[in-house]
N, C-alpha and C positions, 0 to 999 in steps of 0.2 A: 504494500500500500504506500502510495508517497504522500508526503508531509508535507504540506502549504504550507509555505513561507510567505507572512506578510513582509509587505513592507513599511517602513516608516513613511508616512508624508511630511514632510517638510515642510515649515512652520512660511507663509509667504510675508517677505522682506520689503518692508516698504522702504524704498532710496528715504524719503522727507524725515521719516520716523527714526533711522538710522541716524540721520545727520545730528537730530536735535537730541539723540541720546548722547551722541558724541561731545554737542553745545552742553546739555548737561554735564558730563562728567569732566568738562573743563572747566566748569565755576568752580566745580567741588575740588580740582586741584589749583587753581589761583586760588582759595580759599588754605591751602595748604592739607589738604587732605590726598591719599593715596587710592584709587580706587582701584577694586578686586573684583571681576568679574566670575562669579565660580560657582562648580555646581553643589548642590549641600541642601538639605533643608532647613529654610529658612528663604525670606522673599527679601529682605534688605535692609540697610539701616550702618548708622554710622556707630563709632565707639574710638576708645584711644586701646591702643596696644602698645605696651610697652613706650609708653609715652607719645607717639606715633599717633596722629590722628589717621583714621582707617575709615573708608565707606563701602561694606560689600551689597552687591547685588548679584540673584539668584542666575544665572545663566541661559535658564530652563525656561523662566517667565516669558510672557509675551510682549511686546514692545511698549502694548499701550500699559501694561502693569509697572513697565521699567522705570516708564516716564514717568507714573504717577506715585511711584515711591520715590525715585529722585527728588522730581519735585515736592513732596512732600516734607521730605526729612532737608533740604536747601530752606521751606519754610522756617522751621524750628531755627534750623542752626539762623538765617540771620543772611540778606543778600544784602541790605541798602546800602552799604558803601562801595558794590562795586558795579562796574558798567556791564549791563547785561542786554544783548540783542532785546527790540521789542517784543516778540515770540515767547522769548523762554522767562522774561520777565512776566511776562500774562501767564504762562503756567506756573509759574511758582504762586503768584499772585490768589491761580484762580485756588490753588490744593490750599492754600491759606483760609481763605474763604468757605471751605467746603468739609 
């Protein structure tokens, strides 16, 4: 008897949604923080390690999840002193709010 084999589908990549994850995780390192993309359970969130400020996020998640814990956890920590695209200034703005 043979054995089906699925296969995995592949999670579809938005170019826009990339980009701004990318804008994202460059506040968070002008911010001085080190970002860890990786897989593990758990969906994200910043901490210090070893004195080291550290922000991981889940590898696994889906992009809109990515952005919305980015921005999420960029609320707490604190952007207003620094110059941020208008875009990613409205998402941070908007998880603040919500």
């Amino acid at each position: 008897m043979a054995s089906v084999i699925k296969k995995v589908q592949k999670k579809n990549i938005d170019d826009k949604k990339e980009e701004l994850i990318e804008g994202l995780i460059n506040v968070f390192e002008n911010l001085g923080y080190e970002v860890r993309i990786e897989k593990g359970l758990f969906k994200g969130g910043f901490c210090l390690l070893r004195e080291k400020k550290l922000f991981l996020l889940n590898k696994n998640l889906e992009q809109d999840k990515k952005i919305s814990y980015m921005a999420k956890n960029l609320s707490l920590i604190g952007t207003e002193e620094l110059y941020l695209k208008p875009n990613i200034r409205e998402i941070i703005e908007s998880e603040t709010e919500g």
